[in-house]
C-alpha positions as CSV (number, residue, x, y, z in Angstrom):
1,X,55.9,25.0,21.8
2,X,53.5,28.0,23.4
3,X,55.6,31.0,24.0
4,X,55.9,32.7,27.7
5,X,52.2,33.9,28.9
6,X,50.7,31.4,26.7
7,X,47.8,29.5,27.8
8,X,48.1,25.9,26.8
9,X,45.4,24.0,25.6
10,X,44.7,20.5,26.2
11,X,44.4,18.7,22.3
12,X,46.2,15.4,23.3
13,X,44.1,12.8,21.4
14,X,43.5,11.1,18.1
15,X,43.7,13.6,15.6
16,X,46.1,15.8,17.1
17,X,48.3,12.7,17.7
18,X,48.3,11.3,14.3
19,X,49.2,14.8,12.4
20,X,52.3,14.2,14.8
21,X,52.7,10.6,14.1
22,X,52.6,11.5,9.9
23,X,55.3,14.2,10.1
24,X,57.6,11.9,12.7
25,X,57.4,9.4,9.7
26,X,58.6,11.7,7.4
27,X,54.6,12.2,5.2
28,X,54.6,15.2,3.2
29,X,50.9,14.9,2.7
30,X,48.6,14.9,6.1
31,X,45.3,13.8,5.0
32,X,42.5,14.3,7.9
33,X,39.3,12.5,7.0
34,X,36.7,12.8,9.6
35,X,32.8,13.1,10.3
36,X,31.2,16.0,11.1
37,X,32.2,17.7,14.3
38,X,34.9,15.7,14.8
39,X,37.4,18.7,15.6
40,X,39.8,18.0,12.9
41,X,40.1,21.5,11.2
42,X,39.6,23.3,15.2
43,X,42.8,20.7,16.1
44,X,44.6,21.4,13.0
45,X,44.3,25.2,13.7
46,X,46.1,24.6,17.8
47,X,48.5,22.4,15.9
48,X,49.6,25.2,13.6
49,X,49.8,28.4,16.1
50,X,51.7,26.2,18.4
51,X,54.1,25.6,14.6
52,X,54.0,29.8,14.3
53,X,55.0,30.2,17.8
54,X,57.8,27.4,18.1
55,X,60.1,28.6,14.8
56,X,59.2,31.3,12.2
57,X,57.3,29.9,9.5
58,X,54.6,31.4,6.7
59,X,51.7,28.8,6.8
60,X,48.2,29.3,4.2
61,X,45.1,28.0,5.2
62,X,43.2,27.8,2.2
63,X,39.9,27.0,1.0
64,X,37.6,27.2,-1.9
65,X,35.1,30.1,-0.9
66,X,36.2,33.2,1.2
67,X,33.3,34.2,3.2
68,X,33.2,30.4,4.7
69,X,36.5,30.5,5.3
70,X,36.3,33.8,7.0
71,X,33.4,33.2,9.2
72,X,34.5,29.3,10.0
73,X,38.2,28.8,9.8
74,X,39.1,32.3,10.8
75,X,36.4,33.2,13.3
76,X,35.0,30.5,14.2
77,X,38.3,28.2,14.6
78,X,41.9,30.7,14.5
79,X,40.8,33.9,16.2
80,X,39.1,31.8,19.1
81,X,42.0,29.9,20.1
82,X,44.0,32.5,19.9
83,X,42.1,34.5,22.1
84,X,41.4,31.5,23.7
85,X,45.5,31.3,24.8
86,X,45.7,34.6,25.1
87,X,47.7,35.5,22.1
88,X,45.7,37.4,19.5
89,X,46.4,41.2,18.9
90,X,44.6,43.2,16.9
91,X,46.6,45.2,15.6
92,X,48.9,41.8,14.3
93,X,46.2,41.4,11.8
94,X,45.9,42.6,8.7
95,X,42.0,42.6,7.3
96,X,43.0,43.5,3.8
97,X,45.5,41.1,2.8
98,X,44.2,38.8,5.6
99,X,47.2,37.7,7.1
100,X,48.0,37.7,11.3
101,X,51.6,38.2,12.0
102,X,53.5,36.6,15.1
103,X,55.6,38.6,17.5
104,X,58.7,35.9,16.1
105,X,57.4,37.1,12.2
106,X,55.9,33.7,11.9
107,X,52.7,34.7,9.4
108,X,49.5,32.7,8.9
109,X,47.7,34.1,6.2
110,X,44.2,33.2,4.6
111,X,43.1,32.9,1.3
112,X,40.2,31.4,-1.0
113,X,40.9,29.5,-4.7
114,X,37.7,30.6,-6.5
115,X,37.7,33.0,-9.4
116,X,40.6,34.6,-11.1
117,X,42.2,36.1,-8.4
118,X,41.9,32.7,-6.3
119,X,43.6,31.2,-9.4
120,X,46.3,34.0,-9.2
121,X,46.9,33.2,-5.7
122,X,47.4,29.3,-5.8
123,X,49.9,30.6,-8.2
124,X,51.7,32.9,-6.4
125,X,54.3,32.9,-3.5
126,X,54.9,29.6,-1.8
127,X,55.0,28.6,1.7
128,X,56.5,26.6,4.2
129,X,53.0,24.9,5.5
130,X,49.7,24.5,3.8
131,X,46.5,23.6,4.9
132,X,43.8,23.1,2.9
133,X,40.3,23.2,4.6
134,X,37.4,20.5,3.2
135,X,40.1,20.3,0.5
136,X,37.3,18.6,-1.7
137,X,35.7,21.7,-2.4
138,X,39.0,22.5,-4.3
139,X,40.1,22.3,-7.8
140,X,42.7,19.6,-8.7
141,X,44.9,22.3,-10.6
142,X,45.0,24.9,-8.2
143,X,45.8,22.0,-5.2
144,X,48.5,21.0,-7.3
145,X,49.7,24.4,-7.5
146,X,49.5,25.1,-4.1
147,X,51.5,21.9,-2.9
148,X,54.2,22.7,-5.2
149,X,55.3,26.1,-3.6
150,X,54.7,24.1,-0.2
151,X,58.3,23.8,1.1
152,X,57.8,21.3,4.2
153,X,54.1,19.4,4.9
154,X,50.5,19.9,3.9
155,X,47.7,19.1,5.7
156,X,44.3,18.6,4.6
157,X,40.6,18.0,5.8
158,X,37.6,16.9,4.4
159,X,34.4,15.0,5.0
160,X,34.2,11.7,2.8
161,X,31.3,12.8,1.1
162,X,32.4,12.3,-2.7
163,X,33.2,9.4,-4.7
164,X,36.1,7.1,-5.1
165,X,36.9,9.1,-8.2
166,X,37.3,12.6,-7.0
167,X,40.9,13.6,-6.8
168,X,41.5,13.5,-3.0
169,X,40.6,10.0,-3.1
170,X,43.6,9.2,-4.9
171,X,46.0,11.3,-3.4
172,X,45.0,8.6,-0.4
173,X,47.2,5.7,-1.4
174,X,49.7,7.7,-2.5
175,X,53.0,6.7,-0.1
176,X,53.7,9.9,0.7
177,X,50.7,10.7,2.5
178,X,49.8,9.8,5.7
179,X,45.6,9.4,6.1
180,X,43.5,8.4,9.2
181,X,39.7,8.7,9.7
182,X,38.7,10.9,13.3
183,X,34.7,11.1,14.2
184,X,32.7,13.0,16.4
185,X,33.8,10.8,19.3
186,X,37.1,12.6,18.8
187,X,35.5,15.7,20.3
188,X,35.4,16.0,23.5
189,X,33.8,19.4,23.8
190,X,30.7,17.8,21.5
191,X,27.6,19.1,23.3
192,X,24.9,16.5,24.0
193,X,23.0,18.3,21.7
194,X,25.0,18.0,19.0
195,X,25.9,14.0,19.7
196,X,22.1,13.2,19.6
197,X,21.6,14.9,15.9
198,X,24.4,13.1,14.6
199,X,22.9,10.2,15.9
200,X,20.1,10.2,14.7
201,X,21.7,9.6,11.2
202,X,21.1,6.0,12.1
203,X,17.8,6.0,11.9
204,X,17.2,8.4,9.3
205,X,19.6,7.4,5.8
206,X,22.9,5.0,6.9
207,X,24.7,6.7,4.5
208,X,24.8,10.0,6.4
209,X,25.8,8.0,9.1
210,X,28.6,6.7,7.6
211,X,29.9,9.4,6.1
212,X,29.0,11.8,9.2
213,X,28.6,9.6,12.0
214,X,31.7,7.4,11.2
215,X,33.9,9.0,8.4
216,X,34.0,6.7,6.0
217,X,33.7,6.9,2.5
218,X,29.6,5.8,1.3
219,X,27.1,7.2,-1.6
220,X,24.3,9.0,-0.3
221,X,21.3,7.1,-1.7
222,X,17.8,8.9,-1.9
223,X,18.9,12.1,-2.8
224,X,16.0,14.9,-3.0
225,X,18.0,16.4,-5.7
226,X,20.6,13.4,-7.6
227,X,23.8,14.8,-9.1
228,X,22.5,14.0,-12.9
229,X,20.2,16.5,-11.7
230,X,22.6,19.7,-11.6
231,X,26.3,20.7,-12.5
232,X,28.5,23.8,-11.5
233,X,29.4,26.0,-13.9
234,X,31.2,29.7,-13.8
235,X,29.1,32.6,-13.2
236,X,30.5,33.9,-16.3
237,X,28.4,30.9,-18.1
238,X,25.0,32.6,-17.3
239,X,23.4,32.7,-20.8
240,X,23.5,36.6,-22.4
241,X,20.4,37.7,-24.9
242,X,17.9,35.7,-23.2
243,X,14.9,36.8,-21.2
244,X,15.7,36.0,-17.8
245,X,13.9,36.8,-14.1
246,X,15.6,36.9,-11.1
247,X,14.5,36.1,-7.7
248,X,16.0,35.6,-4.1
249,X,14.5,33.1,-1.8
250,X,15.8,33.3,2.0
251,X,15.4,30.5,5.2
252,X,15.8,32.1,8.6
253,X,17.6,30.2,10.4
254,X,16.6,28.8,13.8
255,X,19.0,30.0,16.7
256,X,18.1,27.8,19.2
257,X,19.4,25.0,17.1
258,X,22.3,26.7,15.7
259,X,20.8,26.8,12.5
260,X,22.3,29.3,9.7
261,X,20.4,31.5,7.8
262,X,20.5,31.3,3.7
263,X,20.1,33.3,1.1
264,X,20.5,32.3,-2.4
265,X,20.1,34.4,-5.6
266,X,18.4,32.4,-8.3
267,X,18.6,33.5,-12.2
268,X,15.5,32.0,-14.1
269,X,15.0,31.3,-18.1
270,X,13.4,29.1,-20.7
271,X,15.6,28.1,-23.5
272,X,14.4,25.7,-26.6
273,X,11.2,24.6,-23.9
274,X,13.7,23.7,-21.0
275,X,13.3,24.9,-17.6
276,X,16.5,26.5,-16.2
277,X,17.9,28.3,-13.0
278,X,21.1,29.0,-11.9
279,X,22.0,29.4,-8.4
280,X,23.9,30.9,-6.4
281,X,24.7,31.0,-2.7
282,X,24.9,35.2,-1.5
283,X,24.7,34.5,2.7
284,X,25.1,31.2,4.8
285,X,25.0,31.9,8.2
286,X,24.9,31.4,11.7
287,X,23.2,33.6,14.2
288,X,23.1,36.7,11.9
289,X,20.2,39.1,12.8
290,X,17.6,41.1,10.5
291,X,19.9,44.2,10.1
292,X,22.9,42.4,9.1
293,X,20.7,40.4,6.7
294,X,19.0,43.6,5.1
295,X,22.7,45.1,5.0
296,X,24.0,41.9,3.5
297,X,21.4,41.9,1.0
298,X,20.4,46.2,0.1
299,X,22.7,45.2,-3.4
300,X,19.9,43.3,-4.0
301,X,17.4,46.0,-3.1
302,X,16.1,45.8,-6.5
303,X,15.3,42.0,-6.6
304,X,12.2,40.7,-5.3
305,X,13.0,38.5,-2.5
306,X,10.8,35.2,-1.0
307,X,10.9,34.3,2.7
308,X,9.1,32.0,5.2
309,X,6.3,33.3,6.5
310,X,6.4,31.8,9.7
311,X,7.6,34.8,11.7
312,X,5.9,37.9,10.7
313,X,8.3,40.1,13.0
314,X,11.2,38.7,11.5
315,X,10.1,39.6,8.1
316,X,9.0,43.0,9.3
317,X,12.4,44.1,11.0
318,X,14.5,43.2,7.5
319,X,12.0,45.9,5.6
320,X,12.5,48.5,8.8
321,X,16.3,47.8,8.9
322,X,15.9,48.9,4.3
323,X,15.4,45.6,2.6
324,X,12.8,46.1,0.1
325,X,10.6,43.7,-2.1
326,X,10.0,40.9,0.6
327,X,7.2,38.6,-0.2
328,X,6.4,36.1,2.5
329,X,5.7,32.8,1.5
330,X,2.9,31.1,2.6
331,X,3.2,27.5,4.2
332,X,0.6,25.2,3.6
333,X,0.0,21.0,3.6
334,X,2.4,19.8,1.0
335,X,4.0,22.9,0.6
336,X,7.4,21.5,1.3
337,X,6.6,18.6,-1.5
338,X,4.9,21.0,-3.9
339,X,8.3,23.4,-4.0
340,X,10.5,20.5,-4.2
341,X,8.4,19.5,-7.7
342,X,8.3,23.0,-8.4
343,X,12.8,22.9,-7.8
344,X,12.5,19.6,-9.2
345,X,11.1,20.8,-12.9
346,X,14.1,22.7,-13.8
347,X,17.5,22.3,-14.9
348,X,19.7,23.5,-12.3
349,X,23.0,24.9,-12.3
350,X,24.7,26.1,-9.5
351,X,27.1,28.8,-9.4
352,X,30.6,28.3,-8.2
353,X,31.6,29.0,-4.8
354,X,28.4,28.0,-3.6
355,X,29.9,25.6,-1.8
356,X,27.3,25.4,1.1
357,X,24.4,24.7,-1.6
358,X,26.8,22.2,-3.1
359,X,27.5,20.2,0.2
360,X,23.5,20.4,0.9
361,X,22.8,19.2,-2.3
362,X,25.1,15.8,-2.1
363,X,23.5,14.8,1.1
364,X,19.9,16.2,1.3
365,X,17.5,12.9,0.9
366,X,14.1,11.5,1.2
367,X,13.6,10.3,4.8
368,X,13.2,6.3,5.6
369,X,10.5,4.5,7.7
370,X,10.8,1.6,9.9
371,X,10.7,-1.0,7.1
372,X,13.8,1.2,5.1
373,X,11.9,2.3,2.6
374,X,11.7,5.7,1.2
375,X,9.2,8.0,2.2
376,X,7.9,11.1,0.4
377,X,8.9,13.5,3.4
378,X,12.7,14.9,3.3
379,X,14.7,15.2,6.0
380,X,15.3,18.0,8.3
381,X,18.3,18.6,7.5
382,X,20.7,19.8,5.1
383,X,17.8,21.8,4.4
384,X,18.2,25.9,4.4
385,X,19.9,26.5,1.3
386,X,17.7,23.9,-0.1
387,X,14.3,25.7,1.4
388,X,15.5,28.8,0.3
389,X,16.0,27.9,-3.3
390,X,12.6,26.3,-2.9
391,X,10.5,29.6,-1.7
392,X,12.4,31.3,-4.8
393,X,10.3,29.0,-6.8
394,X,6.7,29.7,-5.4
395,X,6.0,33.1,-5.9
396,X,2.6,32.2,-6.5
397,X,2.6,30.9,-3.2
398,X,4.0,34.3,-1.8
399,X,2.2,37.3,0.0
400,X,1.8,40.9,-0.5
401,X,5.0,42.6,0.2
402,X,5.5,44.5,3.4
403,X,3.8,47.7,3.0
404,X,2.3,48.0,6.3
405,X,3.1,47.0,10.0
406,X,2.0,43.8,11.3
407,X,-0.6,43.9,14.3
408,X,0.2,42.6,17.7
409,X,-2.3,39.8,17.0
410,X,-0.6,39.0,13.7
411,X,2.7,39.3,15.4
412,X,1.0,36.5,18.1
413,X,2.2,39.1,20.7
């Protein structure tokens, strides 16, 4: 299916196979359940440049929130392999209306479903593929409206964490879709790395492992934060005429693990004696350094911000690079327990298209010992939006705010 000076990549295996095997059989629906890091959405994306270079099609990748699906889908997953075969071309893609253009006119575009203009867009022009990235995030409605204007297949992907009620589970059984399960053992490009911390899901809640390890469906039990606990609402339900603070809490994330780094903006009030906060998700991600954080964040230049203190240089470099108000936070024993009481006392709410706080939320949990009981310790995992929402709570705990420069002993330089 590659074109002349293409190079071909190797994706013969399980998942690539069976998105095959459901179209030979004449499935309209592909559905492509799979644990973490299996490699179903980076096989889905070969699958459909090979469909964009064979015949000319227009094929949407969709999915809920745009930044994710610009920093994974797109970057992460489409522009690699493409340069990866030695196709892409600059000047093929279009930024604004995000959409790459084939040299047969084949066009994969790239879109997001939340807000209005999501909305719009679900309702709009159709296609002839679809695919719909961790299609769970999505809303029923706008799914439905995007399968409608689908003129041949759609493909979806999502990790089975949700209930047997949420809409994709039913769309399961339905005879016109074809479903298999693919896990991590799928990947054969998995670092070692990577295959140990999955793991180690074994030991640390069986549900994860289930769900992440092996793909299959299973409630997350010991929650930090249970789902009675919060709900998602529109940012346009934020209360009006009530006093409110806001506050930004940030996690720096750990490169050498491939952690991401999070910052969430959190909207605080006390209505009729109940403790509220929204919350909402304004950067997660990977290996982004101090000056694209402060540049990320200088609309926020007015809003006290709450940050780990556990690298002073870090800290430091975002007020140098023009982020202002930064308070570090100061760790201490039981600080990690005292800010999940202090999370714990309100009512959350969390902002739609947060969908990294969301997916954090359904699978951060309290840590078991060797007799499978429940500990008071969380664990580390699933844990940066989560920390950050929790330094936004302690600014008692916090620090003066970065008015002068750190010595070298300070600094531990």
């Amino acid at each position: 299916m590659a074109g002349i000076g293409t190079k071909i990549i190797n994706v013969i295996g399980n998942i690539y196979n069976n998105i095959l095997k459901g179209l030979q059989m004449g499935k309209k629906l592909i559905a492509l359940q799979g644990s973490a890091r299996s490699g179903k959405t980076r096989n889905t994306i070969i699958f459909l440049i090979q469909c964009a270079l064979a015949a000319k099609v227009h094929i949407s990748i969709v999915r809920a929130s745009l930044p994710v699906l610009k920093r994974s889908v797109f970057r992460d997953d489409f522009m690699e392999v493409m340069l990866q075969m030695g196709i892409w071309n600059q000047s093929r893609m279009n930024k604004t209306e995000m959409t790459y253009t084939f040299d047969n006119g084949s066009i994969i575009e790239f879109f997001a479903t939340d807000g209005p203009e999501g909305a719009q867009k679900a309702r709009g022009p159709g296609r002839d593929i679809l695919f719909c990235n961790e299609a769970n995030e999505l809303d029923e409605e706008n799914f439905k409206q995007l399968r409608m204007r689908t003129r041949k297949f759609v493909i979806i992907d999502f990790n089975p964490s949700f209930t047997e009620e949420h809409w994709v589970y039913k769309l399961l059984s339905d005879d016109r879709t074809y479903h298999f399960i693919s896990t991590f053992k799928d990947n054969v490009f998995l670092t070692d790395n990577i295959r140990e911390e999955i793991e180690s899901y074994k030991y640390t809640n069986p549900a994860l492992w289930e769900i992440y390890g092996l793909g299959k469906f299973a409630i997350v039990e010991g929650l930090v934060y249970p789902k009675e606990t919060w709900d998602i609402v529109d940012i346009t339900d934020l209360p009006v005429g009530i006093p409110m603070e806001k506050r930004i809490g940030i996690d720096i994330g750990f490169s050498g693990k491939g952690d991401p780094t999070a910052a969430v903006l959190c909207y605080f009030a006390n209505i009729n004696g109940v403790k509220h906060m929204w919350v909402q998700e304004l950067v997660y991600e990977k290996g982004i350094n101090e000056k694209q954080l402060a540049y990320r964040l200088k609309a926020y230049n007015g809003i006290k911000k709450y940050i780990d203190s556990a690298n002073p240089l870090y800290i430091q470099n975002l007020e140098d690079s023009g982020l202002q108000l930064v308070y570090p936070v100061v760790k201490y024993a039981n600080s990690v327990i005292d800010g999940i009481n202090k999370v714990q006392g309100y009512k959350l709410h969390i902002i739609k298209g947060s969908t990294s706080i969301i997916k954090e939320l359904k699978n951060y949990c309290w840590m078991k010992d060797r007799h499978d009981a429940y500990t008071n310790q969380p664990i580390d995992k699933f844990n940066h939006a989560m920390d950050a929402m929790r330094y936004a709570t302690m600014s008692d705990r916090s620090g003066r705010s970065l008015k002068r420069r750190y010595t070298k002993a300070e600094l531990n330089l």
